[in-house]
C-alpha positions as CSV (number, residue, x, y, z in Angstrom):
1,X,6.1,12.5,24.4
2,X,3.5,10.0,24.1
3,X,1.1,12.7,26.3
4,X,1.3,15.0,23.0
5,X,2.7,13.4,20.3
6,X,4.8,16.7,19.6
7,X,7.8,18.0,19.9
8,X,8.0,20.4,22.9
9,X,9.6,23.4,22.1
10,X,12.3,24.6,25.1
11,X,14.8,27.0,24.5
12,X,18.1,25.9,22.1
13,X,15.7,24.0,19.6
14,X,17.9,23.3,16.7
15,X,17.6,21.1,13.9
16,X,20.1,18.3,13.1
17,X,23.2,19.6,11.0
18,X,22.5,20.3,7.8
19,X,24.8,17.4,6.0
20,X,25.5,17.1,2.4
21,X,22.2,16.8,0.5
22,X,21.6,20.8,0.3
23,X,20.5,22.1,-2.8
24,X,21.6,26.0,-2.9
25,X,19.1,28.2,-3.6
26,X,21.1,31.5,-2.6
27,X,18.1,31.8,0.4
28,X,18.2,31.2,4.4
29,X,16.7,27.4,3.1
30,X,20.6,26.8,2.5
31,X,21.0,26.3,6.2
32,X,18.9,23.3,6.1
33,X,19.4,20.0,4.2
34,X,16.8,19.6,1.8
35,X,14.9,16.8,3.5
36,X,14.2,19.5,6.6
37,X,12.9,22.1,4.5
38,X,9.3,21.8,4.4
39,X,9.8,21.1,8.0
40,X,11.6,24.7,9.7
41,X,10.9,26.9,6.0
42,X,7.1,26.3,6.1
43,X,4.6,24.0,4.4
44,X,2.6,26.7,2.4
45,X,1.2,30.5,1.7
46,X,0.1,32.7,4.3
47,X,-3.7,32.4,5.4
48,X,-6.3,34.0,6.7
49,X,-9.7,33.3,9.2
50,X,-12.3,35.7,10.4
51,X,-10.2,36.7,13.2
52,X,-6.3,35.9,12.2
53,X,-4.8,37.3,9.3
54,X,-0.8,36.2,8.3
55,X,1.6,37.6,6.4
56,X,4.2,35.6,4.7
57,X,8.0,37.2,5.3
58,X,9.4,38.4,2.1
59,X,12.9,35.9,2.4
60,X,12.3,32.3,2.5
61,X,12.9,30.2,5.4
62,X,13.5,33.1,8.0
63,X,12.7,31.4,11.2
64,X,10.8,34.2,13.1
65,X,10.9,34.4,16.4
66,X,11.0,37.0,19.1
67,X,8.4,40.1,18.0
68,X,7.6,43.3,19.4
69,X,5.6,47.0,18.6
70,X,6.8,49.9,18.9
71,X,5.4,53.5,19.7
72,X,3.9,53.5,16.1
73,X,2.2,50.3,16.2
74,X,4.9,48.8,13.8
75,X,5.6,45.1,14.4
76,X,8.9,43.8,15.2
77,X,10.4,40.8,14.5
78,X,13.6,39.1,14.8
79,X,15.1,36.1,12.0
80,X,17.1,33.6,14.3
81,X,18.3,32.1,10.7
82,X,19.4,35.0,9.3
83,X,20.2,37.3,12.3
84,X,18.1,40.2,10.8
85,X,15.6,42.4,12.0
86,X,12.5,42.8,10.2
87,X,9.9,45.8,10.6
88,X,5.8,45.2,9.2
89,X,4.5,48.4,8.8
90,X,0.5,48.2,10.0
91,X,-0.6,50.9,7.6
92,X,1.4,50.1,4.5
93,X,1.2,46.1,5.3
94,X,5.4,46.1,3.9
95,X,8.4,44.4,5.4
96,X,11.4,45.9,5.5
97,X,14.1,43.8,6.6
98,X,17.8,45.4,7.8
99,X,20.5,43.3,7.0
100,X,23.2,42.8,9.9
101,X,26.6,43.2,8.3
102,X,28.3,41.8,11.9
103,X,26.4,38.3,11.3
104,X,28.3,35.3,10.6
105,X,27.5,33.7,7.1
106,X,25.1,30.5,7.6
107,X,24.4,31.3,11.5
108,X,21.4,30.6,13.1
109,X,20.2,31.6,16.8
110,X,17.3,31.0,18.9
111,X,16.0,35.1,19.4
112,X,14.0,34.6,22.4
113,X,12.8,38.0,24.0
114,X,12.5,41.6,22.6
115,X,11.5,45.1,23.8
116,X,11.4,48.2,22.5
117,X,13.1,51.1,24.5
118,X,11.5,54.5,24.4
119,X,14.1,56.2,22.5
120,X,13.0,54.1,19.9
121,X,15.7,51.2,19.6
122,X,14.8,47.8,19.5
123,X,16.7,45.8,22.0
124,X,16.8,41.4,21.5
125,X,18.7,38.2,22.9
126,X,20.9,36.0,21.2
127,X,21.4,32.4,22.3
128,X,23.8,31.3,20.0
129,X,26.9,33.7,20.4
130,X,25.6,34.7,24.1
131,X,24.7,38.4,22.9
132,X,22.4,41.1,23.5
133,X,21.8,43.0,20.4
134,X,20.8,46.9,20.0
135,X,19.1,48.1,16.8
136,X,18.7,51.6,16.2
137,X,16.5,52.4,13.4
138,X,17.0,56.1,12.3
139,X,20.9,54.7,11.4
140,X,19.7,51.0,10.5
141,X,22.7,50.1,12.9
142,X,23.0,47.0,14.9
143,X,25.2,47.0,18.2
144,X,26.1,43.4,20.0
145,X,26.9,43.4,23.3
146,X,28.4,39.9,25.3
147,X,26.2,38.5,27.7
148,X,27.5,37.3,31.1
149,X,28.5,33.6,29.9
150,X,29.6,30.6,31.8
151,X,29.3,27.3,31.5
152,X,25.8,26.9,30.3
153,X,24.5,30.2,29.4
154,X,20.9,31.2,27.4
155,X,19.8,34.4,27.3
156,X,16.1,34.4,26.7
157,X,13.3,36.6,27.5
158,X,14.4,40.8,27.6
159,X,11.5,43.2,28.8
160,X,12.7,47.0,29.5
161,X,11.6,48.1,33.1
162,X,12.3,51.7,33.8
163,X,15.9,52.4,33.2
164,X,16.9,48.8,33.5
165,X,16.5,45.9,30.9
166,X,15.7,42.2,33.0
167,X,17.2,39.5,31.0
168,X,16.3,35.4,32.1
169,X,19.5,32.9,31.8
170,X,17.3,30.0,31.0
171,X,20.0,27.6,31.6
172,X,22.4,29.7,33.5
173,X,20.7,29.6,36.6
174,X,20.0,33.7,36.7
175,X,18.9,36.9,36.1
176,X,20.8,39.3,34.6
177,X,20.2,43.5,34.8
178,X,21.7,45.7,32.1
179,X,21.9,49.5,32.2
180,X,21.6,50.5,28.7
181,X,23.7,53.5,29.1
182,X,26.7,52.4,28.6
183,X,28.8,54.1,25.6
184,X,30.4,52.5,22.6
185,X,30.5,48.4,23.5
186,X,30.3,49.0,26.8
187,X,27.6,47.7,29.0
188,X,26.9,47.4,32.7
189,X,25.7,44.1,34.1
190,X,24.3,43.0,37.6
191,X,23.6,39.0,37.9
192,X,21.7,37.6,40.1
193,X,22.4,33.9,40.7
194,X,19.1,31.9,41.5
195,X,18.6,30.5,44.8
196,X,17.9,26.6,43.6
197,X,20.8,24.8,42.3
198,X,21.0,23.1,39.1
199,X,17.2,24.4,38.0
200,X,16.7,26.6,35.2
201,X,15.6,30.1,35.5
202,X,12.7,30.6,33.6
203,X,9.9,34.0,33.1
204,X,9.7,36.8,35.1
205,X,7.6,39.8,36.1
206,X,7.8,42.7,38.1
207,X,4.8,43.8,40.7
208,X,3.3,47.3,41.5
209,X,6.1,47.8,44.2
210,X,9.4,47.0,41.7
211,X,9.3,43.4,42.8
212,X,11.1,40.9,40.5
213,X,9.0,37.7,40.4
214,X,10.7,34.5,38.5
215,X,10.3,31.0,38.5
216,X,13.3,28.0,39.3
217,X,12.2,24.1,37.9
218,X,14.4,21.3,36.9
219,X,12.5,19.3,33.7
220,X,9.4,16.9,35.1
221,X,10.1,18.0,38.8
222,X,8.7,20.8,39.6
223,X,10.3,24.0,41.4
224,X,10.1,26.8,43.1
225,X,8.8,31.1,42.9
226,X,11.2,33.4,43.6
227,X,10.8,37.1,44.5
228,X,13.4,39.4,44.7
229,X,13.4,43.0,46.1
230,X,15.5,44.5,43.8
231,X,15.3,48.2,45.1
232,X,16.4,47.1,48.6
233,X,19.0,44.9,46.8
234,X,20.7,48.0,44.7
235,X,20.1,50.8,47.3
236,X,22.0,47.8,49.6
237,X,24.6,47.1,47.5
238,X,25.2,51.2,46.6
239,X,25.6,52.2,49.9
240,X,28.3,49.0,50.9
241,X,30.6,50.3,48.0
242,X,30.4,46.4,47.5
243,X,29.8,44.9,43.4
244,X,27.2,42.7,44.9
245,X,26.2,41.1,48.3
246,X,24.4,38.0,49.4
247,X,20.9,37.7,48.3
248,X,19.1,36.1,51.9
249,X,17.8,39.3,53.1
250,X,16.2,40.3,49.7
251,X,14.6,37.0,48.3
252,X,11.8,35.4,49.4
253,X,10.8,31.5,48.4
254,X,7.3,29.5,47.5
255,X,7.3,26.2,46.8
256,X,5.2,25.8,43.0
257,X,2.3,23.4,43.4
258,X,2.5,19.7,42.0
259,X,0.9,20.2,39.0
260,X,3.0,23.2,38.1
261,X,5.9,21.3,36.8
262,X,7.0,23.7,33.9
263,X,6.4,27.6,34.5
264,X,7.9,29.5,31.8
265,X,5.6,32.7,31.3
266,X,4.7,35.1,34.5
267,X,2.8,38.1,34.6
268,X,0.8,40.3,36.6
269,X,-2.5,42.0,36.7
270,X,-4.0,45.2,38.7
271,X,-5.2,42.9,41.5
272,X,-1.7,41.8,42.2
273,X,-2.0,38.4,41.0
274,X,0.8,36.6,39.7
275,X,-0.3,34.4,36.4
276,X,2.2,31.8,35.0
277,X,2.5,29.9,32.4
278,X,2.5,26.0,32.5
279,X,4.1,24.4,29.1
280,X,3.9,20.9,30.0
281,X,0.4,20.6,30.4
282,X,-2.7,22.6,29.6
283,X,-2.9,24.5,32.4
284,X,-1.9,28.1,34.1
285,X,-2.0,29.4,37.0
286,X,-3.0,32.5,39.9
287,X,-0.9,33.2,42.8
288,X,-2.0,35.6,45.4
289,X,1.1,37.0,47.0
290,X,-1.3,37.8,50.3
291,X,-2.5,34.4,50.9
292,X,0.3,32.4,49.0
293,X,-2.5,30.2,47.5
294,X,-2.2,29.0,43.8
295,X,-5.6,28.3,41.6
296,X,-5.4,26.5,38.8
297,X,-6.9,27.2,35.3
298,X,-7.3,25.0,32.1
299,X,-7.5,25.4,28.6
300,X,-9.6,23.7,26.1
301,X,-8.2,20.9,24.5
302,X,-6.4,20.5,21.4
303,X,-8.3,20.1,18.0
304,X,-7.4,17.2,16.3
305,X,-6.0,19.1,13.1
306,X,-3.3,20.4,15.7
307,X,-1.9,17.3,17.0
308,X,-3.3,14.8,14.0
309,X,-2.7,11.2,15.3
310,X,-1.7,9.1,12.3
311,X,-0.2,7.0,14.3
312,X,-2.4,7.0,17.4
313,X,0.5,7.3,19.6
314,X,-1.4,10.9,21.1
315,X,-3.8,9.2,24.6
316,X,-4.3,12.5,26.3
317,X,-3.4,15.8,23.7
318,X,-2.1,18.8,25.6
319,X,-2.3,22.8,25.1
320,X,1.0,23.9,26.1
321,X,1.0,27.5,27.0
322,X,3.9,28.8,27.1
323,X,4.1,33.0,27.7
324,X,1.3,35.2,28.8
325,X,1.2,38.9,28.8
326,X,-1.3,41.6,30.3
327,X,-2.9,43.9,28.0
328,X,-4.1,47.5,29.3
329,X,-7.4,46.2,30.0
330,X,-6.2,43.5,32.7
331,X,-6.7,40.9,30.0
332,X,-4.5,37.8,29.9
333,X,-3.1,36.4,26.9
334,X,-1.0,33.4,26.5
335,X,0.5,30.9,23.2
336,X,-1.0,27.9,23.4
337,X,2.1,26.2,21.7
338,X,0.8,22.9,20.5
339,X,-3.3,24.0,20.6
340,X,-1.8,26.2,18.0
341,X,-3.5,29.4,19.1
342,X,-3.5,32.5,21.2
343,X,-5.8,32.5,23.9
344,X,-7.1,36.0,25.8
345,X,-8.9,35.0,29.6
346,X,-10.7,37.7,31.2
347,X,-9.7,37.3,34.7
348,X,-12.7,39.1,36.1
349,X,-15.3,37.4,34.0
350,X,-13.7,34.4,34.3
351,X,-14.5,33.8,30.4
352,X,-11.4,32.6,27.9
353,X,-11.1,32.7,24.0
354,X,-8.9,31.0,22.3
355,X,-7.6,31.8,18.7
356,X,-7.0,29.5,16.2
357,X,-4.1,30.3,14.1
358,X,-4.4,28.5,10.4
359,X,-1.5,28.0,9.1
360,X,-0.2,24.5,10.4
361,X,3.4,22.6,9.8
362,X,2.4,18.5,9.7
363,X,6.3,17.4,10.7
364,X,5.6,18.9,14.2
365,X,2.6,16.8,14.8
366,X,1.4,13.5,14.4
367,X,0.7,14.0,11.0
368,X,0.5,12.2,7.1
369,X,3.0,14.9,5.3
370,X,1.7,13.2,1.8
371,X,-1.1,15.4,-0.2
372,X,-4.4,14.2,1.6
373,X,-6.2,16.6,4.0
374,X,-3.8,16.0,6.9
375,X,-1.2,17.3,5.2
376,X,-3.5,20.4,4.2
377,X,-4.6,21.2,7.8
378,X,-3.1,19.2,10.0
379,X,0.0,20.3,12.5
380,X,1.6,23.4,14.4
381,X,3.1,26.5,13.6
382,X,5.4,27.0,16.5
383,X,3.9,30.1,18.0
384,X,6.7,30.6,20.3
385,X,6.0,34.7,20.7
386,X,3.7,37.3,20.3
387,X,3.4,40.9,21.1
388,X,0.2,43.0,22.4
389,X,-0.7,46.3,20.8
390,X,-4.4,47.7,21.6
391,X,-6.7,45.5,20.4
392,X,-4.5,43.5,18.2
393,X,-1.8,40.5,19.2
394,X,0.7,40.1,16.6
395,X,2.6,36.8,16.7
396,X,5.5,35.0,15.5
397,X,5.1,31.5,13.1
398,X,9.0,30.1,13.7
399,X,8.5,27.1,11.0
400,X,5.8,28.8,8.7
401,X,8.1,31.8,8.0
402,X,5.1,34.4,9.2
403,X,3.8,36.5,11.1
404,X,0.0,37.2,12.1
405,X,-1.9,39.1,14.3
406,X,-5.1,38.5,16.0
407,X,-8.3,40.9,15.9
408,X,-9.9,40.9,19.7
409,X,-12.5,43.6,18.7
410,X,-14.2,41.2,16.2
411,X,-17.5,39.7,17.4
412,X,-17.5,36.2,18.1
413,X,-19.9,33.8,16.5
414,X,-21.7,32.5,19.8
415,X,-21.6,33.6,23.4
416,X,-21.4,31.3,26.4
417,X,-23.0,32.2,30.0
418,X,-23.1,29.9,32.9
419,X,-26.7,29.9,34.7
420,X,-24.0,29.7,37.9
421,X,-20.5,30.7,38.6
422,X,-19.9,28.1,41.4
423,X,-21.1,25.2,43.1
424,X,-20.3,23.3,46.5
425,X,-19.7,19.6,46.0
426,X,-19.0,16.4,48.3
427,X,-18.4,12.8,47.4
428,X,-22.4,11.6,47.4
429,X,-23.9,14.0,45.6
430,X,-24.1,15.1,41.7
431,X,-24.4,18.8,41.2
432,X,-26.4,19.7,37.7
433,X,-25.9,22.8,36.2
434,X,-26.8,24.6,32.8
435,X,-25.2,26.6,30.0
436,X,-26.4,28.4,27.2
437,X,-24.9,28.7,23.9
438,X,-26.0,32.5,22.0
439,X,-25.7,32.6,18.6
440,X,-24.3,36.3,17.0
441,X,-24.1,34.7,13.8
442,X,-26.6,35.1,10.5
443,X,-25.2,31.2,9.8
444,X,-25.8,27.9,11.6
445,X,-22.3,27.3,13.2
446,X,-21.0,23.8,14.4
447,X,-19.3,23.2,17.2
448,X,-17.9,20.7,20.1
449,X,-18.5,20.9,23.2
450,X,-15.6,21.9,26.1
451,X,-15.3,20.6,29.2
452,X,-12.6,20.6,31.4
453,X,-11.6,20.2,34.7
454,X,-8.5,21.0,36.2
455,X,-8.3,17.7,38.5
456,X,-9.5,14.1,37.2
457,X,-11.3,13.3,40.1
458,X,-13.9,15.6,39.2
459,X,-16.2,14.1,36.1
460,X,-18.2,16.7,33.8
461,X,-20.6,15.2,31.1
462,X,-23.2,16.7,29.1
463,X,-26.0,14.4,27.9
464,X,-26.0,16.7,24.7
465,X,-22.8,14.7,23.0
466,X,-19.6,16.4,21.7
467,X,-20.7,18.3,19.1
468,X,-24.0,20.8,18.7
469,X,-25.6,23.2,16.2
470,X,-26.0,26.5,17.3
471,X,-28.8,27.9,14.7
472,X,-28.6,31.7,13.1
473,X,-29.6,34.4,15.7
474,X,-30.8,31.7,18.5
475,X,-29.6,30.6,22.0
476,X,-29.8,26.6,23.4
477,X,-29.2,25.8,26.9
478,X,-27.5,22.7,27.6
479,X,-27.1,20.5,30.7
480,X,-23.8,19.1,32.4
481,X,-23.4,17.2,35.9
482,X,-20.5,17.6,37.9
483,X,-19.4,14.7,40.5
484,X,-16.3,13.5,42.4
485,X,-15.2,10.0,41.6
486,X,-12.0,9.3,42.7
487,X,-10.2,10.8,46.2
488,X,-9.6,14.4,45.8
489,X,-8.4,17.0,48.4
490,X,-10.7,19.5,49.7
491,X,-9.8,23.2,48.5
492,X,-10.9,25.5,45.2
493,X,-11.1,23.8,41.5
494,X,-11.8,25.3,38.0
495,X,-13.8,23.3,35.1
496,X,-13.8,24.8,31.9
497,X,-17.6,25.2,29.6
498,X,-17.7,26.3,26.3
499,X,-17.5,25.8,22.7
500,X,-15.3,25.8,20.3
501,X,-15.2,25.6,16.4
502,X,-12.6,25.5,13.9
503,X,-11.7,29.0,14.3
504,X,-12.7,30.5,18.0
505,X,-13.3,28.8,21.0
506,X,-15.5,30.5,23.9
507,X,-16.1,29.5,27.4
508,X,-16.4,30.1,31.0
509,X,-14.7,28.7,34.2
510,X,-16.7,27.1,36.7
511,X,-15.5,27.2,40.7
512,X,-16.0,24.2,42.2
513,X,-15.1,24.2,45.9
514,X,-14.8,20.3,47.8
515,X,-15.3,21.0,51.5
C-alpha cells in the first residue's frame, strides 16, 4: 500500500466490529462504533461542480452501493447497511426508499451488481447471506433467492442478457446463470466453474455472437481471459439430457499481459474489442479477439486532494479503475476508485475525460481528518458503481451516503488536440511533438499539465512546467519530447497529453510504436 497510500477496495470490504462505544441514534450509524462514523457515514453535505451534482440519501449512514436506471430514467440504488432499495426520481429529484421486512436487524452486505429486467423489477446481489434479491415495484415486494454457495462464495456483479441473468462468484471461482422464471422461491441455476484454480473470477461481458468473456487472477499475479461459448454449451448440454458437461470444447484461454495484474471490469464496444478494467494500477486495457493483442491505456494521475499525503508515505499515487461500461455511442466509461472520478474515453478519437467527483472522505486517504483544508477537500468517496443513462452517469458514494450523476453534454472549459496522433521512435533519437490547449471558457482557467506513458522506459517532458494558464477565449500550443531511456521491447505504446483542473481533466493518447 505504500504505491497509493489507500485502502484498495475488493469485494467483502467490511469495517472492524462495531464494539461497545456506540452511541444510538435510532439510524443505520448504529451499526458502526462511534469512532468509524465519520469514516463509512460520510464527512459532510452533498456538493456540487459544474459538471457533478450529489444528492445526499435521506437516512443517514446508508452505504450505497450497487445503482442502476430503469426504463424511466429513475436511478436505482441499493443500501448494503440497511438492505433497502432506494429509487431517485430524475424529474421530482425525491428518494423513496422501500423498506425490506425479510432483513435481519443490524445487517449489513456488500450489494455489488444490479440490473433492471424489462418487466420492470430490479434484480441485485447479496454478499453477505449469499442471495440474489428480486424487487418488484408495482407491489414494493422484495423476493431473496439462495445463491449457489460453497466454501467461499461472493456473488458480485448481475447484468440481465436476454432471458438469462450472468452473475460473477468473485471468490467462488465461477459464473453462475439464472433463469428468472422460476415461480414462487424457486430458481434455476447453471454454474460454470472457472478453468484456473484457486483465482478469483472477476468481470465479464458478452460479445456480438453471445460470447461470455471473463477474467481469472490470483492478487499481485496476474491471470488469465476466459471465453466461453455459452450457446454451444446449453444447446450441448440440452441435447445430452446431461445437467452439465465438461467445459474443454466450449472455452477458450489467453494469457493477460504482465502489467494486467488485477482485471475486474470488461466490456465491449461495436468494433469487437474487449476493454478491461485494471484496479491495481492506473491503467486499462484493448484486446482484439482477431489478433489476440492487448494495448494498453493510462489515466491521468491522481490530484493531490484525492490521495493527500500527510504522511508522505504515497511515492507513485495510482487511479484505480475499477468497472467500465459502454454507452450507446461506443463511449467508454470507467470509476477511477482512488482518482475519485468517472472517466469517459472515446475510443475512436482516442481523447479521455475524466470527472471529478467533490465530495471526498479524508479516512480513506492520506489525510489530516482535523479542521484545516485537508480535511475540507482532501480524500475519496469510494465510487465503487455507477450506471449509464443517455447523457448522464449516475454513481454511487459508498462512505459519503450519496449519490451523483455526471453531465457529459456540458461543454468543457478547454479543448486538447495533438498536432500528431503517432510517432515512430528508436533508442538514439528524441521525437518533439506539439499540443495545443483551446480555451471555451469566458474565465482564465488554471491547470497542470498530463503526461503519461504507459511504460517507464519512455520519458515525456514539457519545457512549459506542470502547471499553465489557459486565458478566456484563446488557444497555446505547448511542446513535449518523447525518448526511450531505459531497455523497452519493441511493439505499440500509449502516452497520455492533456490537462486537467480541479474539476475536468481533458486529453489525448499518443501512439508510440518502438520498432
Amino acid at each position: 500500500m505504500v504505491t497509493s497510500g489507500v485502502v484498495i477496495a475488493f469485494p467483502g470490504i467490511e469495517p472492524e466490529g462495531t464494539g461497545p462505544n456506540v452511541t444510538m441514534t435510532g439510524t443505520p450509524s448504529d451499526n458502526y462504533p462511534d469512532a468509524q462514523r465519520a469514516q463509512f457515514c460520510g464527512s459532510g453535505l452533498a456538493k456540487s461542480t459544474e459538471f457533478v451534482t450529489e444528492y445526499q440519501l435521506p437516512t443517514d449512514c446508508t452505504n450505497p452501493l450497487a445503482i442502476s436506471t430503469d426504463f424511466d430514467g429513475n436511478v436505482w440504488v441499493a443500501q448494503t447497511n440497511t438492505g433497502k432499495l432506494a429509487k431517485f426520481d430524475v424529474n421530482s429529484e425525491q428518494f423513496t426508499e422501500y423498506d425490506n421486512p425479510m432483513w435481519p436487524p443490524g445487517a449489513r452486505s456488500m450489494m455489488w451488481g444490479m440490473d433492471i429486467a424489462p418487466d420492470d423489477s430490479v434484480w441485485y446481489t447479496d454478499e453477505q447471506f449469499d442471495s440474489v434479491w428480486k424487487f418488484t415495484p408495482s407491489e414494493s415486494k422484495y423476493q431473496r433467492f439462495e445463491f449457489p454457495a460453497e466454501e467461499d462464495t461472493l456473488p458480485q456483479k448481475l447484468s440481465i442478457s436476454g432471458s438469462k441473468i450472468i452473475i460473477n462468484d468473485f471468490t467462488g471461482n465461477k459464473l453462475a446463470f439464472l433463469d428468472p422464471s422460476g415461480v414462487n422461491q424457486q430458481i434455476n441455476y447453471l454454474t460454470i466453474p472457472s478453468p484456473i484454480d484457486e483465482s478469483v473470477t472477476a468481470g465479464f461481458a458478452v460479445d456480438a455472437k453471445n460470447n461470455v468473456w471473463f477474467t481469472n487472477w490470483i492478487f499481485q499475479q496476474g491471470g488469465a481471459l476466459v471465453k466461453f461459448d455459452q450457446e454451444g454449451y446449453f444447446d450441448a448440454v440440452n441435447s445430452s439430457g446431461e445437467d452439465s458437461l465438461p467445459l474443454l470444447d466450449h472455452v477458450e484461454v489467453f494469457q493477460l499481459p504482465m502489467e494486467l495484474l488485477t482485471p475486474n471490469g470488461a466490456t465491449f464496444t461495436d468494433d469487437g474489442l474487449l476493454w478491461l478494467a485494471d484496479t491495481t494500477s492506473s491503467s486499462f486495457f484493448s484486446f482484439n479477439p482477431d489478433t489476440q493483442e492487448f494495448t494498453q491505456y493510462i489515466s491521468a494521475k491522481p490530484l493531490p486532494s484525492t490521495y493527500g499525503n500527510q504522511t508522505g508515505i504515497v511515492k507513485s499515487p495510482i487511479s484505480r479503475p475499477y468497472w467500465i461500461e459502454t454507452t450507446d455511442d461506443g463511449l467508454l466509461v470507467f470509476n477511477a476508485q482512488t482518482s475519485n472520478n468517472i472517466s469517459v474515453m472515446n475510443p475512436n478519437t482516442q481523447t479521455l475525460v475524466e470527472y471529478q467527483v467533490p465530495s471526498k472522505n479524508p479516512y480513506w486517504s492520506d489525510c489530516n481528518p482535523g479542521t484545516g483544508l485537508m480535511a475540507r477537500d482532501c480524500g475519496i468517496a469510494q465510487v465503487f458503481d455507477f450506471a449509464i443513462s443517455g447523457d448522464k452517469i449516475w454513481f454511487s458514494e459508498w462512505v459519503e451516503n450519496n449519490i451523483g450523476v455526471v453531465d457529459t453534454s456540458i461543454p468543457l472549459p478547454f479543448d486538447v488536440k495533438l498536432n500528431q496522433k503517432s510517432i515512430i521512435l528508436d533508442k538514439d533519437n528524441v521525437e518533439n511533438i506539439q499540443f495545443t490547449v483551446s480555451s471555451n471558457s469566458e474565465e482564465m482557467v488554471g491547470a497542470t499539465l498530463i503526461l503519461e506513458s504507459t511504460n517507464n522506459s519512455i520519458s515525456v517532458n514539457s519545457n512549459n512546467g506542470e502547471s499553465i494558464t489557459i486565458m478566456p477565449n484563446s488557444s497555446e500550443t505547448f511542446d513535449v519530447s518523447v525518448s526511450i531511456v531505459d531497455l523497452i521491447e519493441p511493439g505499440t505504446y500509449k502516452i497520455l497529453i492533456g490537462a486537467q483542473t480541479s474539476e475536468v481533466a481533458s486529453s489525448e493518447f499518443l501512439t508510440v510504436t518502438i520498432e
